[in-house]
C-alpha positions as CSV (number, residue, x, y, z in Angstrom):
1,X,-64.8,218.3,-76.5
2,X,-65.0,216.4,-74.0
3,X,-62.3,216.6,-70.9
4,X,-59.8,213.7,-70.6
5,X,-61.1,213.1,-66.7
6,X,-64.3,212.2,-68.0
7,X,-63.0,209.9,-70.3
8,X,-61.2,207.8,-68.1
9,X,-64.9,207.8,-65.8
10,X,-66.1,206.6,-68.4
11,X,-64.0,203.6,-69.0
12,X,-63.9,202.6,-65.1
13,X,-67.6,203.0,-64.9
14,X,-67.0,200.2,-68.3
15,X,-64.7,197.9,-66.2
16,X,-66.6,197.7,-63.4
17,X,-70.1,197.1,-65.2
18,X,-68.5,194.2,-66.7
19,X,-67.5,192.9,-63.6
20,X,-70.7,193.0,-62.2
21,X,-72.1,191.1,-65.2
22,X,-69.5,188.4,-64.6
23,X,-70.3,188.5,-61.3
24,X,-73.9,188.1,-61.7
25,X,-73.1,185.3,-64.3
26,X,-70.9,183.1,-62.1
27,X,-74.0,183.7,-59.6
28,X,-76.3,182.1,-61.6
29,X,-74.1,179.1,-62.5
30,X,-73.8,178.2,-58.9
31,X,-77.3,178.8,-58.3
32,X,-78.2,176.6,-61.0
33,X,-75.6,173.6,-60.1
34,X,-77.4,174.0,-56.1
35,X,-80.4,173.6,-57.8
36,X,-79.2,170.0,-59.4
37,X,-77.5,169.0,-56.8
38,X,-81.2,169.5,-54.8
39,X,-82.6,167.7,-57.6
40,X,-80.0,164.7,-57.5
41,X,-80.1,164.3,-53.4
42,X,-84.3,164.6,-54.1
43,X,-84.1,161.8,-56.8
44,X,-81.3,159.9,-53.9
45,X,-83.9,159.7,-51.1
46,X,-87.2,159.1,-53.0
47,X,-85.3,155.9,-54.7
48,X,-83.8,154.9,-50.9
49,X,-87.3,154.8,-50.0
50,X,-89.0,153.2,-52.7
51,X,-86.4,150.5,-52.3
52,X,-87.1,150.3,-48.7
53,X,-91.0,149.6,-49.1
């Protein structure tokens, strides 16, 4: 049997593993909308110059 103290470790150490993973998740999403917005100001300049030459 186990002892009602480790149950309730158990479902903290639960919570705050799926925190992290929505952490890491919402991480990811902003890294990947930096990495348009990069794209899209890369794509901005490179046409400003092209119309300039």
């Amino acid at each position: 049997m186990r002892e009602k103290g480790e149950e309730e470790i158990d479902s903290v150490v639960a919570e705050l593993l799926a925190v992290v993973r929505r952490g890491e998740r919402s991480d990811l999403k902003s890294e990947n909308s930096m990495k348009k917005l990069n794209v899209m100001a890369m794509e901005n300049r490179e046409g400003m110059l092209s119309e300039k030459a």
